[in-house]
N, C-alpha and C positions, 0 to 999 in steps of 0.2 A: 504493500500500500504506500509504504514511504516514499519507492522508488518510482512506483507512480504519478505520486505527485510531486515531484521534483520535476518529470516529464511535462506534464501539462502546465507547470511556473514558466518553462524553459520556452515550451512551443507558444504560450498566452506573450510572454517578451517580445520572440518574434515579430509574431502578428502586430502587437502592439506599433512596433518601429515604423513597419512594414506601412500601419496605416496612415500614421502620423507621416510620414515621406509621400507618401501618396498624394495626402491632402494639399502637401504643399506644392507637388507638382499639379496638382490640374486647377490651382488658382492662378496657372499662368501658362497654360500650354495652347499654342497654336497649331492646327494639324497643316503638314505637311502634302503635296499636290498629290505624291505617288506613293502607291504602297508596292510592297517588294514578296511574292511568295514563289515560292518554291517546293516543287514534287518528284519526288526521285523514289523508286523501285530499282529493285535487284530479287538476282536469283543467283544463290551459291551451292555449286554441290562440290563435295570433300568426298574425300577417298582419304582413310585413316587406318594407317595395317594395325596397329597395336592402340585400339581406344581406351583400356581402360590403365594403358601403362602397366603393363607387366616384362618382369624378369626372364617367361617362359611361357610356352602357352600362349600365344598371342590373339586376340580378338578383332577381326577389322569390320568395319562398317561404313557402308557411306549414307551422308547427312547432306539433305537437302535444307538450303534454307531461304525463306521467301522475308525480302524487306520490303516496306512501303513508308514512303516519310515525304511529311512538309512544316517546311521551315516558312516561318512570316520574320521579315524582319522590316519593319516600322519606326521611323522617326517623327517627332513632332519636336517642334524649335529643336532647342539642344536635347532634349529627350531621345532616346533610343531603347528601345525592344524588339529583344529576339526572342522566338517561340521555335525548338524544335521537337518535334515529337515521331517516333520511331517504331511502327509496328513489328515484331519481327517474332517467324514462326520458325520452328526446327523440328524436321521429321531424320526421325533414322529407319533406314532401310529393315535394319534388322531386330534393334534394341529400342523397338518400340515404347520399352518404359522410362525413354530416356527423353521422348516430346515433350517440349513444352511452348508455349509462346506466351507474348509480354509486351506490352506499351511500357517502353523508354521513354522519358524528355527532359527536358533541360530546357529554359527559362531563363531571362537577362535582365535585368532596366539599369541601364547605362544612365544614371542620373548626373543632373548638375544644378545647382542650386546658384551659384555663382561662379564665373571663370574662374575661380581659384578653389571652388569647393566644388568636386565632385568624385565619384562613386559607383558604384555597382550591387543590387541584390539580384540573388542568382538562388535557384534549384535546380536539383538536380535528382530525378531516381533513376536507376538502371535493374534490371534484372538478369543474370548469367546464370550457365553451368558451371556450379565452382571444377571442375576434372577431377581428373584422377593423378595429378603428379603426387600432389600431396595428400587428397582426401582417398584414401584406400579403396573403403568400403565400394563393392560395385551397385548402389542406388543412385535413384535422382537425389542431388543436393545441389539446391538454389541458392544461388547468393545474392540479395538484393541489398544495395548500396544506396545510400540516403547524404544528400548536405544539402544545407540552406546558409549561404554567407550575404554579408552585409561586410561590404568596405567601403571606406569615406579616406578620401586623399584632401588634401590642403596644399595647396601648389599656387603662392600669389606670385610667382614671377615665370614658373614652369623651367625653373632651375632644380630645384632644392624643392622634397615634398615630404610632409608627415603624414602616417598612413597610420590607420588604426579601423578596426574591424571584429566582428564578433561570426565564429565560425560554428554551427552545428553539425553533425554527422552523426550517419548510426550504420552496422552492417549487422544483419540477420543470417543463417544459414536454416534452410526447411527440416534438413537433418543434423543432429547432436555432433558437432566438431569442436572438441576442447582444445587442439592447439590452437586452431584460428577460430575464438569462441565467438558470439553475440557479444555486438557493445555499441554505444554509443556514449559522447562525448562532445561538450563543449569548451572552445578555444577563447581567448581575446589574443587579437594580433596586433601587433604593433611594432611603426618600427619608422624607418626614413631610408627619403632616396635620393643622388644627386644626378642630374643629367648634365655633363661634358655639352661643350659645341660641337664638338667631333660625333657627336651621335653615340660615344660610352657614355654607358649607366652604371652608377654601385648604387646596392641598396643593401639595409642592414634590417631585420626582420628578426622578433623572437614571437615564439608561439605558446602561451601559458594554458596548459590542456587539463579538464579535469573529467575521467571516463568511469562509466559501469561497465561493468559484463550480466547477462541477465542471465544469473546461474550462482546458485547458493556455494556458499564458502564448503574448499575440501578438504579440512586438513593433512588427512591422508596423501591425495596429490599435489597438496599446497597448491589449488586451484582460485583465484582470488576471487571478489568480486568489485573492487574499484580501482582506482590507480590518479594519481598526477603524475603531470609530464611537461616538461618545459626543453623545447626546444629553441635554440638561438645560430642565426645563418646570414652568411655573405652572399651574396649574389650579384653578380657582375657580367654585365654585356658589351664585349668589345668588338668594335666594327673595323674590324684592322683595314678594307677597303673594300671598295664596293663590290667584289668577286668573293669575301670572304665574312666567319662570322664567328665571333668563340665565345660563349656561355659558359659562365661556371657556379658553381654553389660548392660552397663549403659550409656544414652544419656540425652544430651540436650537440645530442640529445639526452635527456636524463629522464628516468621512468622510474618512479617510487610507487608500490604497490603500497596497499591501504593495509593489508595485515600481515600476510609474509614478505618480509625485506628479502627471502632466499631467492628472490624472484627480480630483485630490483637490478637495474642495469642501465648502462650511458656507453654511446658510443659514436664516434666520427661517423659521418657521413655526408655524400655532397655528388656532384659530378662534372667532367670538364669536355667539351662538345664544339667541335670545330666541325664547321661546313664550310667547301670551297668548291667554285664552279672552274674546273681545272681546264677545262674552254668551253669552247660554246656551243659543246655538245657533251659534255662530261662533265656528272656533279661527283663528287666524295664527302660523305660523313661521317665522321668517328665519333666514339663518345665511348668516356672512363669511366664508371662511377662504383659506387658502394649504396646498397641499401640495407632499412634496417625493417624486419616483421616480428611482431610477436610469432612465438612456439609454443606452444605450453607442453611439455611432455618430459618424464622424469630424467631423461637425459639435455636438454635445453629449456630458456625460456626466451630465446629471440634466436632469429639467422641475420646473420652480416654476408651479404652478396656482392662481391668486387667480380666483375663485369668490364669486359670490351665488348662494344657492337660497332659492326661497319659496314658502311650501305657503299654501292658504287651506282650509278645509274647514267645510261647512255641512252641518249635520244636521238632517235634515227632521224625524226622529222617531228613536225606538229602532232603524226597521227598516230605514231609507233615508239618506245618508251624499252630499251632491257633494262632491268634490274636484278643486281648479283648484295647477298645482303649476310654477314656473319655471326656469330654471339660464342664467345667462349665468357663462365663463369667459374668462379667458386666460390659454392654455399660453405660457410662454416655454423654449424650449433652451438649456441656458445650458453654457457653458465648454466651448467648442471644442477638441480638441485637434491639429488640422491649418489653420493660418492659409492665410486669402483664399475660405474657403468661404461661402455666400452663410449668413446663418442663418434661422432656421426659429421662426415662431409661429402658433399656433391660435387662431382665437376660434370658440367655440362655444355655441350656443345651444339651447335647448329648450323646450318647453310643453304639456304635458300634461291632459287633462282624465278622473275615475277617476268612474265612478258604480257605490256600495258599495248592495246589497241583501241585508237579511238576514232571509229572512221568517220562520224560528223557529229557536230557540235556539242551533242545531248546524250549520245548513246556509244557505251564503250564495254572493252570484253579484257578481262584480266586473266590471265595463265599462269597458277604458282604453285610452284613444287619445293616441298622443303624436306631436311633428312633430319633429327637431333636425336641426341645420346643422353643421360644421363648416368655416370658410374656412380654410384655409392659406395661409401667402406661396409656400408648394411645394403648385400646382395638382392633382399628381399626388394628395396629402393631405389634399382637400377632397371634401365629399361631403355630401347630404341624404340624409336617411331620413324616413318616415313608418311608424307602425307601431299595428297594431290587438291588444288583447289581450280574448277573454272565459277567466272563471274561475270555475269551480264547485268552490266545498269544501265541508266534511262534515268536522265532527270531536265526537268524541265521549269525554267523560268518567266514567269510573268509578271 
């Protein structure tokens, strides 16, 4: 009941902001001549040798899957709203109990109150199949994803800006997953940013987080039920020239659980991401990075994922697109909370090759084949896939 009503304080907040912004913009909004929508459909079928990710024994199936979506996006005076909403259905040929389908959207209002004060509220749900890398069990398990953000920048000369913002989130699973459990969790962000003539940007950003899990205390597997979290991050965009592009973040994180500390843990993360158009028919991408997930399970309670990924992409013409794309990683498990258990790392690899056709305006056909590996030190954990995907879209603007 208690955690209840902290939910309904949280979501009543919202709303509240949400109305009072409101009010203020439509005691001064002027509608603009044209509106902007947009309709796009697709059709995906996959070919997946090993779908449930096993070791041996392997499972394949192919999955059709049918999207339909339209985007509005609408400005009045300096107002701006985006609406996009995304139907999308998945049948499998053979593991019928693995259909499901689901209305995605996501939501914008690009506000501004004055040239120096303006902002963003945004939602956002999505719905997935969480897989099988990590979730073992062979059932359906849904994973649906929830935030609602509110950020307000202060920027009086569009040099130097102070950003501040209130974040909510929540993730559900349909089926019972204690490493990546049920939570939700509210942010205050805050931070500043300076913008360069040269087109660099640094900004400095910390994120004070305070989360439940919806799942009674375990002591037995020191499963918790809430947690703060403060994370603090540099972010920097340099525009080395007009062919070229490097992003980076370097963060902080600290995660203190509400009743077992054996759980609590802080560590680096961030990533560095250079794009360059190496002529003018050849792009390259890199990108370094580390992330950080919760784990819950007696041998970890996060993984730290340091990762290279590289795309290559050569464009024959306006109509035709190769794309060659890589990923090597390593999972580490880290902070055990039961001693002498063996520990647990992934490396995992990939490679990819996409061929984009798009022979008039509106309507285009993608071709992508990709191979990945995952070895584990735990045999049970390891697994290859190969998998084939073709794509026909259709999207149309009025």
């Amino acid at each position: 009941m208690l955690l209840n009503s902290k939910k309904r304080k949280r979501s009543l907040l919202m709303t509240r902001l949400m109305c009072c912004l409101s009010s203020l913009y439509l005691a001064n909004a002027h509608a603009d001549e044209f509106d902007t929508l947009q309709f796009s459909a697709a059709v995906n079928r996959t070919w997946d040798n090993n779908l449930f990710r096993l070791s041996n024994n392997e499972i394949s199936d192919q999955i059709t899957t049918y999207n339909a979506g339209v985007k509005l996006d609408k400005s009045y005076s300096q107002q701006r709203f985006i609406v996009n909403l995304n139907y999308i259905d998945n049948k499998y040929q053979t593991n019928e109990f693995l259909d499901f389908n689901t209305l995605n959207y996501d939501a914008a209002w690009q506000w501004t109150l004055t040239p120096a004060l303006t902002g963003t509220i945004s939602s956002a749900t999505s719905k997935s199949l969480a897989g099988f890398a990590d979730f073992r069990s062979r059932v359906q398990n849904i994973r649906t994803n929830k935030i609602n953000q509110f950020r307000a920048e202060y920027s009086p000369h569009k040099v130097w800006a102070l950003i501040a913002g209130i974040t909510e989130s929540s993730a559900t699973n349909s089926q019972t997953f204690n490493a990546i459990p049920n939570f939700d969790f509210n942010a205050f962000d805050y931070g500043a940013r300076y913008n360069f003539s040269s087109g660099t940007s640094v900004s400095f950003l910390g994120h004070s987080r305070s989360g439940e899990f919806n799942r009674d205390l375990n002591a037995l597997s020191l499963f918790d039920n809430g947690y703060t979290e403060n994370e603090y991050e540099v972010d920097v965009t340099l525009k080395a020239s007009g062919k070229s592009n490097l992003t980076t973040k370097l963060a902080y994180l600290s995660r203190n659980y509400d009743n077992f500390s054996q759980r609590d843990y802080d560590s680096w993360l961030g990533y560095v991401r250079y794009d360059v158009l190496l002529t003018g028919k050849l792009k390259f991408n890199a990108e370094l990075s580390r992330t950080i997930g919760q784990f819950d399970t007696p041998y970890s309670s996060y993984t730290a994922s340091d990762a290279l990924t590289t795309s290559l992409s050569y464009f024959f013409s306006e109509k035709l697109t190769l794309g060659l794309n890589s990923r090597y990683a390593q999972r580490d498990f880290k902070n055990p909370v039961f001693s002498g258990l063996p520990s647990r790392t992934d490396e995992e690899k990939s490679f990819g090759v996409a061929l984009t056709w798009q022979p008039i305006k509106n309507v285009g056909l993608i071709l992508n084949t990709s191979k990945s590996s995952r070895d584990a030190s735990s045999g049970y954990n390891s697994f290859d896939y190969n998998d084939v995907t073709s794509s026909l879209t259709l999207d149309l603007k009025i």
